[in-house]
Structures are given as C-alpha cells and as structure tokens.
Backbone bond lengths (Angstrom), bond angles and torsions (degrees), N, CA, C in turn:
res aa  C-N    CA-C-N  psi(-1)  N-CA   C-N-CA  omega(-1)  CA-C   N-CA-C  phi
1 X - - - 1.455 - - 1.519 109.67 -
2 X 1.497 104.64 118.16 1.816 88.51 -178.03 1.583 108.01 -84.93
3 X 0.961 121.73 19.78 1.627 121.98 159.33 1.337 134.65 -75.14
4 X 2.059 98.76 -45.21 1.463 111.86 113.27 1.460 140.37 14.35
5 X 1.026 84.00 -105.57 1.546 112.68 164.27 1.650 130.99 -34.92
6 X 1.225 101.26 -51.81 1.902 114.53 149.10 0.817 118.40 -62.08
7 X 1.145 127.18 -62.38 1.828 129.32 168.79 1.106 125.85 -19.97
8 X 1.442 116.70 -51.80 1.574 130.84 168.48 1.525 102.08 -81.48
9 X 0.696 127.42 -56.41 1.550 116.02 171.68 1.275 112.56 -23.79
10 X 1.313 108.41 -85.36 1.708 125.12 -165.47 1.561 105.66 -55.86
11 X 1.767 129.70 17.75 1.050 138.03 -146.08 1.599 97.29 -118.25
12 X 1.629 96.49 -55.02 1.174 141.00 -145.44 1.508 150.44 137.61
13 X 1.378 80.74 -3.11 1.686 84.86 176.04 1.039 125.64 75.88
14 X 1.886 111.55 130.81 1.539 124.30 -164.42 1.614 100.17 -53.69
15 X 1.202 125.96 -52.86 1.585 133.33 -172.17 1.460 120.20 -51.40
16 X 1.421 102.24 -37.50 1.546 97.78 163.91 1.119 130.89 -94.61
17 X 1.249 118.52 -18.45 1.710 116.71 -179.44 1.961 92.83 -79.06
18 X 1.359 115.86 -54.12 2.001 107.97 174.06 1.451 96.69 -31.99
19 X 1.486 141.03 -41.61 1.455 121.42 -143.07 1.556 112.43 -105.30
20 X 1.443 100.66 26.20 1.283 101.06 170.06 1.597 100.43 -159.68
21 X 1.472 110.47 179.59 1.709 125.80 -148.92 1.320 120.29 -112.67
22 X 1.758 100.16 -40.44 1.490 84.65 -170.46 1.787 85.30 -156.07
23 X 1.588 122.12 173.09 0.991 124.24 176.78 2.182 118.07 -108.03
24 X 0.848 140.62 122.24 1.387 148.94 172.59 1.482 118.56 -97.53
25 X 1.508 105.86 103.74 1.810 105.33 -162.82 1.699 92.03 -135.88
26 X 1.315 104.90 176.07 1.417 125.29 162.53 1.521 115.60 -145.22
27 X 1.386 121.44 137.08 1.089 121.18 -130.70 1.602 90.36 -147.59
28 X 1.502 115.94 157.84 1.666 115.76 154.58 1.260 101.77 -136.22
29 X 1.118 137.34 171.78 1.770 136.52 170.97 1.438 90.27 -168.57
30 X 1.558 102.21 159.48 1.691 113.13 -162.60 2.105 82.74 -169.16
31 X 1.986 88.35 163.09 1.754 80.24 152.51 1.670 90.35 153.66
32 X 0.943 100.32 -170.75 1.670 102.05 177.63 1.691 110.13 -82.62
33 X 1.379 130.03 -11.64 1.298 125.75 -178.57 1.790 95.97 -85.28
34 X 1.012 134.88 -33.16 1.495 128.01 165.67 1.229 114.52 -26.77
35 X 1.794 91.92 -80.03 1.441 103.78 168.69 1.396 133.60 -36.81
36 X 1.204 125.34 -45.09 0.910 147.38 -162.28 2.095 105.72 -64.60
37 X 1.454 90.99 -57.67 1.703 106.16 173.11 1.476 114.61 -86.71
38 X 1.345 115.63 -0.10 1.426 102.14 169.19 1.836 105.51 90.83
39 X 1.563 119.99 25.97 1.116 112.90 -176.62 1.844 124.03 -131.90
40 X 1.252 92.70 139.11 1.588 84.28 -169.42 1.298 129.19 -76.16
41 X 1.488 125.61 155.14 1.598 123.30 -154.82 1.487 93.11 -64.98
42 X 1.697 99.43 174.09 1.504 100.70 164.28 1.280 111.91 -114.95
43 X 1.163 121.86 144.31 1.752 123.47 -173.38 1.171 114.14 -130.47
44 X 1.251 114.56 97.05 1.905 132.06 178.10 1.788 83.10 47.39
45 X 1.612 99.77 95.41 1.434 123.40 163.56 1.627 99.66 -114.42
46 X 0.863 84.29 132.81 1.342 117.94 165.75 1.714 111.61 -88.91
47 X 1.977 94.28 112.71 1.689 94.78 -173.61 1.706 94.35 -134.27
48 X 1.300 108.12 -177.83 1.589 123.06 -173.99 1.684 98.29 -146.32
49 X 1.382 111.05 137.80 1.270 122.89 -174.85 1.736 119.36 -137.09
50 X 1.549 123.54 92.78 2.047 111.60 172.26 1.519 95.18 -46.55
51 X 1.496 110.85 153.56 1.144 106.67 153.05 1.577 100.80 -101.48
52 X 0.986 138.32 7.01 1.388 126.61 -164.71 2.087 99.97 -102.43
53 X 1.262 115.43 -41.06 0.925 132.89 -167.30 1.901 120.67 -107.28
54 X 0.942 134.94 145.54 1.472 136.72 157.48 1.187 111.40 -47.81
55 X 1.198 148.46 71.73 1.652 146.95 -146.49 1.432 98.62 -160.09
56 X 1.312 119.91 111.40 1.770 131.34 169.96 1.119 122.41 -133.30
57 X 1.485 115.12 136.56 1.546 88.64 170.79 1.925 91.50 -134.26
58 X 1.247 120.75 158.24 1.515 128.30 157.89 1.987 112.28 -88.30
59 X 1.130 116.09 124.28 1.784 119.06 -176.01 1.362 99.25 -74.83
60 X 0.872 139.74 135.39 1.416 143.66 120.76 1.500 96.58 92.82
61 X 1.714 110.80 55.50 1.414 118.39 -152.88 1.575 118.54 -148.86
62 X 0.850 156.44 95.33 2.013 126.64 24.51 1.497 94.65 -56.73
63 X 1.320 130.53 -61.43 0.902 138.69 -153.57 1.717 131.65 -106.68
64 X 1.529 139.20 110.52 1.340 135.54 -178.57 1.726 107.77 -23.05
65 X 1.684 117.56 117.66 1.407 105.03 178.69 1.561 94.86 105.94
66 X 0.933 128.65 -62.09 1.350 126.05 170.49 1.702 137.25 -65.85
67 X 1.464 99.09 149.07 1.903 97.46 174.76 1.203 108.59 -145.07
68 X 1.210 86.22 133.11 2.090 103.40 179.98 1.506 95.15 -80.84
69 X 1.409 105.17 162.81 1.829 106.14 -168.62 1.728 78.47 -149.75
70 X 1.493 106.55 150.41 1.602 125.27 -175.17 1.702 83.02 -143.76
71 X 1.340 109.18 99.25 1.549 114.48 149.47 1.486 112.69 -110.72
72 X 1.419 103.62 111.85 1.405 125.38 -156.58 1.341 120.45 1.12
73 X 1.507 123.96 -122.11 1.550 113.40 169.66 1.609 119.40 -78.37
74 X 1.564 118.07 -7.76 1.523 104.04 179.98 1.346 130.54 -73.90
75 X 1.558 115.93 -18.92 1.170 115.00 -172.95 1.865 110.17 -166.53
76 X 1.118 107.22 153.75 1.407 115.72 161.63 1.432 115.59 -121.48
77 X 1.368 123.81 135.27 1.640 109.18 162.49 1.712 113.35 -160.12
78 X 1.409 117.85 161.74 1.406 133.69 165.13 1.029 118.26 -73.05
79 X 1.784 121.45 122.07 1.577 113.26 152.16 1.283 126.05 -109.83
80 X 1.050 132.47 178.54 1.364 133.24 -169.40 1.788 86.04 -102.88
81 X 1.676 93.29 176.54 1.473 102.99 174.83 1.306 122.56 -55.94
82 X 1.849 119.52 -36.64 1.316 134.72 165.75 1.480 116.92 -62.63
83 X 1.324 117.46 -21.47 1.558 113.95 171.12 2.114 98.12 99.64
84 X 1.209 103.47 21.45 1.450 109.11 162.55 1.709 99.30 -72.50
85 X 1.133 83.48 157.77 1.653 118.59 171.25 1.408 99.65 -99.02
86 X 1.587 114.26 102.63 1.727 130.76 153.20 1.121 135.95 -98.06
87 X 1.465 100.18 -7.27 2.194 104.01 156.41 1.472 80.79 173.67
88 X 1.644 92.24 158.83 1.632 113.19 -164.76 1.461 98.94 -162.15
89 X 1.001 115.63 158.87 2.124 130.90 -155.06 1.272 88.72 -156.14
90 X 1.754 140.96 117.38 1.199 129.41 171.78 2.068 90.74 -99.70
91 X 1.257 88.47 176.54 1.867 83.84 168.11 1.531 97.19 52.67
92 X 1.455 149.77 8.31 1.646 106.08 173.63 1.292 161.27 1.16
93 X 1.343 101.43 -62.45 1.523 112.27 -166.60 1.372 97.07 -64.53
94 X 1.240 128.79 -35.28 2.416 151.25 174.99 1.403 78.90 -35.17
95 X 1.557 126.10 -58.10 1.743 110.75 -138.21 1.771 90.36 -73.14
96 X 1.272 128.74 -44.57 1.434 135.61 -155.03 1.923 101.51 -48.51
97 X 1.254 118.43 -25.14 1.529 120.06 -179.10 1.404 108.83 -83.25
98 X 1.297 134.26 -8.50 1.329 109.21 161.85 2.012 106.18 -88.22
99 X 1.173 78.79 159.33 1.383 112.10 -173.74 1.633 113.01 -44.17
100 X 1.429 112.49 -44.64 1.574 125.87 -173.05 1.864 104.76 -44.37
101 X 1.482 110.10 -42.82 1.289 117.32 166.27 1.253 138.07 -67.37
102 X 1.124 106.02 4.28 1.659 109.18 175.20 1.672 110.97 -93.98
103 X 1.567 104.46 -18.86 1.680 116.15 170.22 1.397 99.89 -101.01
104 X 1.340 160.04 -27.23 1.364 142.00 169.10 1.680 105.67 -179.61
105 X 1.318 101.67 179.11 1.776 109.85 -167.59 1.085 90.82 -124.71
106 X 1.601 101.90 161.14 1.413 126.95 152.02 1.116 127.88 -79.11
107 X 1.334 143.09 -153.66 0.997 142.04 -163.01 1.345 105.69 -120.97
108 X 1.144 132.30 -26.75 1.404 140.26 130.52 1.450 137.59 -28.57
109 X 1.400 91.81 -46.30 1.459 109.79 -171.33 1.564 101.95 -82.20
110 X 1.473 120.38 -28.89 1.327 130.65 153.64 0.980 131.38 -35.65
111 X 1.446 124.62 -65.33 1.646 145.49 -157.30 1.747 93.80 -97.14
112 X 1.585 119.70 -1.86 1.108 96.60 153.15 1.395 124.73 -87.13
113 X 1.322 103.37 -37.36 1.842 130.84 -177.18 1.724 102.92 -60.85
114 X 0.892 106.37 -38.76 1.707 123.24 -173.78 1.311 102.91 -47.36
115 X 1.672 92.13 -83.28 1.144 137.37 -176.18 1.921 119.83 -42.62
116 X 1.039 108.31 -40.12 1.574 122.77 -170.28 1.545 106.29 -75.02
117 X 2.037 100.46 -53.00 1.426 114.60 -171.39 1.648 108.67 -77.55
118 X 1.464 125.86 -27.87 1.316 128.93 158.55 1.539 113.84 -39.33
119 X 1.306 99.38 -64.68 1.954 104.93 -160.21 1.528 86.44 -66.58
120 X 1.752 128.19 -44.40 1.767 95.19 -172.87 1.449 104.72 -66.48
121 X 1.156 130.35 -36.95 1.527 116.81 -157.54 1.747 99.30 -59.31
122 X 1.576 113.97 -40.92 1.710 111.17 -168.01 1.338 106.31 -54.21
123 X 1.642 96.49 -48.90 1.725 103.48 -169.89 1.517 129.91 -95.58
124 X 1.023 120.63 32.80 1.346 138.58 -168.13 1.986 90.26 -113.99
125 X 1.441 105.49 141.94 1.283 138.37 4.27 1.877 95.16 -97.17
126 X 1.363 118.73 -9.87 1.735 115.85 155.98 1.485 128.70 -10.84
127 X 1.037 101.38 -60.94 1.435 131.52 151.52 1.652 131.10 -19.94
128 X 1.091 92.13 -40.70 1.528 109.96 164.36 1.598 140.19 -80.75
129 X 1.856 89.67 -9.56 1.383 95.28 175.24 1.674 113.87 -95.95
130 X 1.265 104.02 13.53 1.313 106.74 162.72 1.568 117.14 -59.34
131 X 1.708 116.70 -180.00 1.765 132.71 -174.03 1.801 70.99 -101.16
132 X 1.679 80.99 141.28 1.729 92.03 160.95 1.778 113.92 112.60
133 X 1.383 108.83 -45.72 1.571 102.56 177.85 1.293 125.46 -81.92
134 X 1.042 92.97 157.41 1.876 97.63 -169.25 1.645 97.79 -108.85
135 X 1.526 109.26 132.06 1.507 80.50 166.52 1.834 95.73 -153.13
136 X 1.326 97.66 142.31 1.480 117.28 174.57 1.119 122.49 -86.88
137 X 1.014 145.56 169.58 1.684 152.80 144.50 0.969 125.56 -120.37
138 X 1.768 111.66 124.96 1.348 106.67 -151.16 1.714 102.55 -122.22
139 X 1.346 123.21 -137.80 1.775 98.54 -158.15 1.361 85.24 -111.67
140 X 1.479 145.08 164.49 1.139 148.38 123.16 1.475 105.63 18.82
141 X 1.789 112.52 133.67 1.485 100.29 150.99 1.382 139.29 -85.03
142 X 1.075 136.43 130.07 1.770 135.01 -153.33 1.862 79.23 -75.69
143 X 1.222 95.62 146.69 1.205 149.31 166.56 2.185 89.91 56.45
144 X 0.738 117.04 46.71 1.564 126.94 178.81 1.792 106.35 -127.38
145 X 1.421 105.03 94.53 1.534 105.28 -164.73 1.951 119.83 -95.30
146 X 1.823 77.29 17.54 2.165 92.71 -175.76 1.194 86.35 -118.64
147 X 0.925 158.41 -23.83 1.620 161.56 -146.84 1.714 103.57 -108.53
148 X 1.471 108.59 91.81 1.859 89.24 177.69 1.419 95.10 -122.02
149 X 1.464 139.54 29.00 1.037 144.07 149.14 1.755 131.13 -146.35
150 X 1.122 117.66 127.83 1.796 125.17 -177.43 0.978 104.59 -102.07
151 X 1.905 116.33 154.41 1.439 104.41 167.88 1.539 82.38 -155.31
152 X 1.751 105.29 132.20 1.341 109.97 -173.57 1.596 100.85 -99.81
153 X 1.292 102.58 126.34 1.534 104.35 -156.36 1.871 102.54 -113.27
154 X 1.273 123.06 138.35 1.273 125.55 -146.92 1.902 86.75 -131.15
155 X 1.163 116.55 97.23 1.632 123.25 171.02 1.438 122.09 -56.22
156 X 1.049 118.06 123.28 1.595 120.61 178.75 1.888 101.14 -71.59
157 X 1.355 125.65 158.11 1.173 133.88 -142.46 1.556 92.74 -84.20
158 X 1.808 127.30 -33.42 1.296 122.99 -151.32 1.912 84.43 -92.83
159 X 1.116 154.74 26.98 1.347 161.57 175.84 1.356 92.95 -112.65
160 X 1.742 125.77 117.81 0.891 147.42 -179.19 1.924 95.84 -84.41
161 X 0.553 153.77 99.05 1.812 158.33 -170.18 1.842 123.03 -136.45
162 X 1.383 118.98 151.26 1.232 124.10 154.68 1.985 120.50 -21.47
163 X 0.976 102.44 -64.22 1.382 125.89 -178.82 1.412 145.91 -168.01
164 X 1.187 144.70 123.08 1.277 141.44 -127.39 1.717 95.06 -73.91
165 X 1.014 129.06 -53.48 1.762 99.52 165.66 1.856 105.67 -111.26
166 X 1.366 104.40 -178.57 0.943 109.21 -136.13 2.124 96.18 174.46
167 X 1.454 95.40 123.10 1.793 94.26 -163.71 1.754 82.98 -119.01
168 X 1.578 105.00 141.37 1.344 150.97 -167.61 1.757 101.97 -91.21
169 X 1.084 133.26 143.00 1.419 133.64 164.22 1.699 91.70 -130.27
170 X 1.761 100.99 145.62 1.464 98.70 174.37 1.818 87.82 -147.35
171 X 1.612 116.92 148.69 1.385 123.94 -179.10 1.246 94.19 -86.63
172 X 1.468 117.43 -164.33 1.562 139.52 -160.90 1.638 77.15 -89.18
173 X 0.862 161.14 -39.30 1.360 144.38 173.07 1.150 132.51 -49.74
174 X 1.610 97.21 -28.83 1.672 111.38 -178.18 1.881 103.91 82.32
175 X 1.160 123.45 22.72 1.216 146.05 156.82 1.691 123.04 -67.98
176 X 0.954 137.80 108.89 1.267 143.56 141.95 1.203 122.46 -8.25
177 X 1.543 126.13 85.16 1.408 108.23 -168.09 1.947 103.25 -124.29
178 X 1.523 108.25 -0.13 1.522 114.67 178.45 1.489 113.78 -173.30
179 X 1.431 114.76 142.59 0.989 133.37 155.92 1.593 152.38 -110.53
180 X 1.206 132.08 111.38 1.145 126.46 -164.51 1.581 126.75 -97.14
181 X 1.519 126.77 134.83 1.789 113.36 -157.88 1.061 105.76 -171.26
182 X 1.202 138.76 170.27 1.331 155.64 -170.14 1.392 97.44 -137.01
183 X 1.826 113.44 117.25 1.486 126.58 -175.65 1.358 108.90 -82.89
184 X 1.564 127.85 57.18 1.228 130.50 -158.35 1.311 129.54 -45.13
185 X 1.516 108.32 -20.19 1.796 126.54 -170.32 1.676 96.45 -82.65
186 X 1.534 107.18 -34.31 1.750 114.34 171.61 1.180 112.28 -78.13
187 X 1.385 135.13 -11.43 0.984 124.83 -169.90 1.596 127.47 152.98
188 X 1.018 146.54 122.16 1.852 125.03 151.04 0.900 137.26 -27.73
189 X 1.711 129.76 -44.76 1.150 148.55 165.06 1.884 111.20 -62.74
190 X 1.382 99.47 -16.10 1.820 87.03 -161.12 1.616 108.48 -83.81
191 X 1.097 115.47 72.37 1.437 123.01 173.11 1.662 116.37 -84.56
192 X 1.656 106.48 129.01 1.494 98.28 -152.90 2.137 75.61 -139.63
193 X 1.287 82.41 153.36 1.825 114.72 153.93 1.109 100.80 -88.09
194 X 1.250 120.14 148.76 1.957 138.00 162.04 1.345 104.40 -146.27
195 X 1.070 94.20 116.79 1.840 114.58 -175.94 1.904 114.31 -114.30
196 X 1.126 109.66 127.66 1.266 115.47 -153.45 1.399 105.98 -125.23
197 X 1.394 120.47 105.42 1.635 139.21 -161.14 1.407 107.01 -108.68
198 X 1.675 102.04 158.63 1.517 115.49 140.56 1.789 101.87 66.90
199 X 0.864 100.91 58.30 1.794 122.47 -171.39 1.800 105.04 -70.27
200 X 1.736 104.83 116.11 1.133 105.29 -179.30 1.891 108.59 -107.55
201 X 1.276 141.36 175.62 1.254 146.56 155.99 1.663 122.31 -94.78
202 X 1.200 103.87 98.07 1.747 108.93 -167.82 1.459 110.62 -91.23
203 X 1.547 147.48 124.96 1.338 103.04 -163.03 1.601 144.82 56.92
204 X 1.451 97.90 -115.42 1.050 94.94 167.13 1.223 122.54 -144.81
205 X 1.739 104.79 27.53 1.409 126.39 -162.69 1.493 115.39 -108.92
206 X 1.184 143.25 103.96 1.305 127.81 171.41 1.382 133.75 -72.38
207 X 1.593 119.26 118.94 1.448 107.00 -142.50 2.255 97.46 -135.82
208 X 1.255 103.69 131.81 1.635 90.53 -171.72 1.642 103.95 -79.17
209 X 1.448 123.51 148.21 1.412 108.95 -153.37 1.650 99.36 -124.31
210 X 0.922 92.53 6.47 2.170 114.55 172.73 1.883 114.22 -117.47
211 X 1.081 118.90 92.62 1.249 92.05 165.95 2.015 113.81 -136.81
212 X 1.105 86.25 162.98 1.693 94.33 -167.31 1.743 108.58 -128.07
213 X 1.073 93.69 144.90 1.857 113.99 178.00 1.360 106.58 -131.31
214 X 1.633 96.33 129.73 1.494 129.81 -162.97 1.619 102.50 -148.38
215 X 2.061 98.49 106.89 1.301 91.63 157.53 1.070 150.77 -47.06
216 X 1.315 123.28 162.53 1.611 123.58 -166.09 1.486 117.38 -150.29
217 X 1.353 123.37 95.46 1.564 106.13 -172.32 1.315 96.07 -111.21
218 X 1.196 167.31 -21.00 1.332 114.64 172.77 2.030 94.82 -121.47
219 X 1.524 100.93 -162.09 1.671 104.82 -172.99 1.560 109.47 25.74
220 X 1.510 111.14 -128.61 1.468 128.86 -163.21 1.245 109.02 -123.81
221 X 1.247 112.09 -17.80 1.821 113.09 177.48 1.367 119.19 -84.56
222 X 1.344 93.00 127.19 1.539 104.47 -167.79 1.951 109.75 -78.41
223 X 1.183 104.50 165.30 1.190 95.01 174.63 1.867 116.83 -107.83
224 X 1.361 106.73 160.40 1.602 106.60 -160.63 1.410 124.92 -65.69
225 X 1.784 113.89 -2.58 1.567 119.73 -178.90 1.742 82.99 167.89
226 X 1.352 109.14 173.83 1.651 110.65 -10.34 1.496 119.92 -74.32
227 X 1.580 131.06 156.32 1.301 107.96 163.08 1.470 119.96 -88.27
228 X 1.213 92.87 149.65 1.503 128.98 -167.82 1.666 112.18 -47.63
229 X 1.206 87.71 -89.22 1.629 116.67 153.91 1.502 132.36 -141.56
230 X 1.021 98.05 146.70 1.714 114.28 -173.55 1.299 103.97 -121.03
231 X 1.334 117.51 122.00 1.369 136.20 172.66 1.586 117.17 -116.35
232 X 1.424 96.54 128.11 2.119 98.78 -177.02 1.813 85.30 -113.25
233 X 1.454 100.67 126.18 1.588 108.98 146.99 1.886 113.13 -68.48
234 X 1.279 99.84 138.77 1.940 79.00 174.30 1.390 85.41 -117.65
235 X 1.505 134.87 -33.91 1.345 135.96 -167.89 1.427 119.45 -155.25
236 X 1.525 124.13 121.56 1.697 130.41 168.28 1.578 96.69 -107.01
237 X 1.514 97.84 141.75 1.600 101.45 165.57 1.401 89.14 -152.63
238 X 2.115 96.33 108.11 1.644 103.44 155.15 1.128 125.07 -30.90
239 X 1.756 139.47 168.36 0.972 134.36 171.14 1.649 88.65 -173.52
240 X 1.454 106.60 134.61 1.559 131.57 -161.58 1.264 93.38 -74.28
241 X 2.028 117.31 -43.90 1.749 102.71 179.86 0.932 141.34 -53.15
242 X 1.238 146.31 141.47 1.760 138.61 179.02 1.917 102.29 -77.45
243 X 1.190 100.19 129.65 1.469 118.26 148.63 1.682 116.04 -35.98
244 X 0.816 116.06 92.38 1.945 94.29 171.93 1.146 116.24 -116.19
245 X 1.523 116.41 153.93 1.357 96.87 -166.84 1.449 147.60 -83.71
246 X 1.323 148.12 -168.03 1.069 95.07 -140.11 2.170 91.78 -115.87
C-alpha cells in the first residue's frame, strides 16, 4: 500500500528504523487503570525495546536491581541483578481469564499488560511492515477534522496486542495522532481511544511523547474521563543492538 509507504516515511523511514535493534527510553505512565488493579505509577522507568521482535524489559523494576522481561506471549518473569529467576508466569495472557483479575493484578499480570502495550506503542506504525498484517483503508472519520486517514489494522496471531484488529488515525502529515482497541486482557467491554501528542524527533524516529487513553463505549467518541492511562516519553535512544531474549 503506498499509503503505507508514507506512513513509514513521515515516521522515519523504512531505512532507518532496519538499521537499528532495539529501542532505550524512560518513561512515566499513571491513570485510573493503575488504580483500578492495585498498581503503582511509573516514574522515569527505565525500559528496553527489539524492534524486530516482542522483546521488553522494565530496568530496575518492581524492584531496584531488578528486570521484568516480556517475551512475547510465552512468558513473563523477574531477575535479580545476577540474572536469577525471582518469579515467572509462562502462557500469560491464560492467567487474565480467571476471575481474580477482574478485581486487581499482580505484578506479573502487569509486566505483561505493560509490557505488550509499551513495545506496540514504540513500534507502531514500523510495525506494520512485518509478514502477517492485514491492513485496510478506510474513509475519513466524520466529524474528526485531524484525522484524514484510517487504517483498520488486522494483527497477525504471534503479536502479543490490545486486540486482533484495531483502526489507526493519521493527520495530513501522515502522523499518528489516535488509536482505537479493545483492552481484551481488561476486559471485552474495555474499549478505549489513545491519542498520541506533542511529537518529538528521536534519532531519526518521530515519536509522540504524551499519550492518553479514554474510554469509549459506543461509535468513535470517546468519553471525557476518566483517563485511562497517561504515558510521558521523557527519553528514546536508538541503539543498532538487537534485544535478545533473555
């Protein structure tokens, strides 16, 4: 699709995102879904991101000395500073259907949720030039006057994600300015807007460094609070190495 094709462009371009491995950011996120599961904000975290692969980790996370690791859907786990194994969840996304999760998470159950929706937000819309996605283009949104392109985007199964499709908003720039999804691990019902602000140049990546989630139950209009989550980029620094896992 050469619409496609702009997309990544106006991004940064297929040539530069291939020429490097993994992403290095610091991050905070907060919101009423914290609250909600019983989990504490994050404040200038320190995370690591493949772009090629489902590969995350949080630094110095639950705990100073420690790193949470997100290898795609098979597993989540803690290491110590030595690289011990201090708790591990194989299968994740399995635990989210019992019931205990509909009143709050673990900390596990976190660093999967974290972890999954982090690496798409870094690697999106890049992300798309993977084998496997389907993607449509759909018309303008009526009465949405920043939005002059949609793309209803259909996830291949090995992409750990919100929900298997999932519609794209892009401005006259061809910029990333919203996302629409169903937080399926939260729920069926949890249909949210994600709106993506305040566009910085990282490298050579253009990346929005504010973004906010606002439920949404019916059509496309979001509703005015509470928000969900709010995420501040404070810092990305490309890096040519690959993430591997761990």
């Amino acid at each position: 699709m050469k619409i496609l094709d702009d997309i990544i462009e106006a991004h940064g371009g297929a040539l530069y995102w291939n020429s490097i491995g993994s992403l290095h950011a610091e991050i905070s996120a907060s919101g009423f879904l914290f609250t909600a599961k019983r989990q504490r904000v994050l404040n200038h975290v320190r995370i690591q991101a493949s772009v090629r692969e489902p590969l995350f980790r949080f630094l110095d996370f639950p705990q100073p000395g420690q790193t949470a690791h997100l290898i795609g859907s098979s597993e989540v786990r803690i290491t110590d500073i030595s690289g011990t194994i201090v708790a591990q969840r194989l299968n994740p996304r399995e635990a989210f259907k019992e019931i205990r999760r509909q009143f709050y998470w673990d900390v596990l159950d976190f660093i999967y949720f974290a972890g999954y929706a982090t690496w798409n937000y870094l690697t999106a819309p890049f992300l798309f030039m993977r084998e496997g996605f389907i993607i449509r283009e759909l018309d303008p949104a009526p009465g949405d006057p920043l939005a002059v392109c949609r793309l209803l985007v259909t996830f291949p199964d090995d992409i750990p994600t919100h929900s298997k499709q999932q519609v794209f908003y892009f401005d006259k720039e061809l910029l990333l300015r919203r996302l629409d999804y169903t937080a399926e691990v939260v729920g069926s019902w949890a249909r949210a807007a994600h709106f993506c602000e305040s566009y910085r140049t990282f490298g050579g990546i253009k990346v929005p460094t504010h973004r906010r989630v606002l439920p949404m139950l019916f059509g496309n209009r979001p509703l005015p609070g509470p928000t969900l989550v709010s995420i501040h980029v404070h810092d990305i620094r490309p890096a040519e190495a690959t993430l591997a896992p761990s």
